[in-house]
N, C-alpha and C positions, 0 to 999 in steps of 0.2 A: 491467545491468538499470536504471541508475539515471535513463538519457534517459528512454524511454520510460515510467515511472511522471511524471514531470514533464509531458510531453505530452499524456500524459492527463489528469493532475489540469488544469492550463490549459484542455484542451478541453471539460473537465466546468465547470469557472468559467464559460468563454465560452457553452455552452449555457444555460446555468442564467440566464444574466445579472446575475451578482454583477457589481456595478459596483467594488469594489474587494476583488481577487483577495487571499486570504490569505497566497498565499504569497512571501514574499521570493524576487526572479528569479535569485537565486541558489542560492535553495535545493534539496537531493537527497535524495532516499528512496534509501538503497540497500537495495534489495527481497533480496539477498541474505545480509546482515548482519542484519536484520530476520526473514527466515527463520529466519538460523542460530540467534538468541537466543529464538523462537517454537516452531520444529517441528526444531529439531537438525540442518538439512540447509541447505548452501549452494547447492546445487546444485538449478538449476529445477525439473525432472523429477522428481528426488527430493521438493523442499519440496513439489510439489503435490501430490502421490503423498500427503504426510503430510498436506497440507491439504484430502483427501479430492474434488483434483481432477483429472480424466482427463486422462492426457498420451501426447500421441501424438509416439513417437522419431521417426517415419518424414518425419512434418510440423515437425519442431522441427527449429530454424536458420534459419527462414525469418522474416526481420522481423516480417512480421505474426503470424505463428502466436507468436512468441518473446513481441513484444508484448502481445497478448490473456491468454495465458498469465499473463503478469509480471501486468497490468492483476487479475487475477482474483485471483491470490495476493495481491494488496497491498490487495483488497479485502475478502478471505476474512481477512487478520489485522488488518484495523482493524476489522471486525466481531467477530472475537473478542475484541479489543481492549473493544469495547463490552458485549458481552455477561458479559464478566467483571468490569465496571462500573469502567472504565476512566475516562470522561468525568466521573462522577460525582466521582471523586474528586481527578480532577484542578479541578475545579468546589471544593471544598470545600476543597483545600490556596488555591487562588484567593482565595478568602474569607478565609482565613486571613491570609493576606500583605495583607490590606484593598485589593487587587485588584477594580476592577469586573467 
């Protein structure tokens, strides 16, 4: 899973026109360690299923269908991420450390 979260985040940078891309070109989301530590499942199908996203067996395995999928779950746990105020405190340990 871990291409295709990078290809995306990139293609989201280049539409957006962030002139300098956050992310180190080395850098990897593994969308499925991420999962497991999130919604208890490594497996795509599964984590979506728990991340309250439709997964069709019939269409999975197919690049894009596999992509879109990953793309969605890694967007559905940075959101959760958020919503449990996640930014916030990483914002405030920032502060902490006399970090700008």
């Amino acid at each position: 899973m871990r291409r295709s979260i990078r290809v995306f985040l990139n293609a989201a940078v280049n539409r957006c026109g962030i002139k300098r891309n956050p992310f180190h070109p080395f850098s990897s989301f593994d969308t499925a360690t991420l999962a497991g530590l999130i919604y208890g499942q490594t497996v795509l199908a599964r984590a979506c299923r728990a991340a309250g996203i439709e997964f069709d067996n019939k269409a999975a395995h197919s690049a894009r269908y596999d992509t879109e999928r990953t793309a969605e779950l890694f967007c559905a746990m940075v959101n959760r991420y958020k919503d449990l105020g996640g930014w916030q405190l990483a914002q405030r340990e920032q502060e902490m450390d006399g970090a700008d």
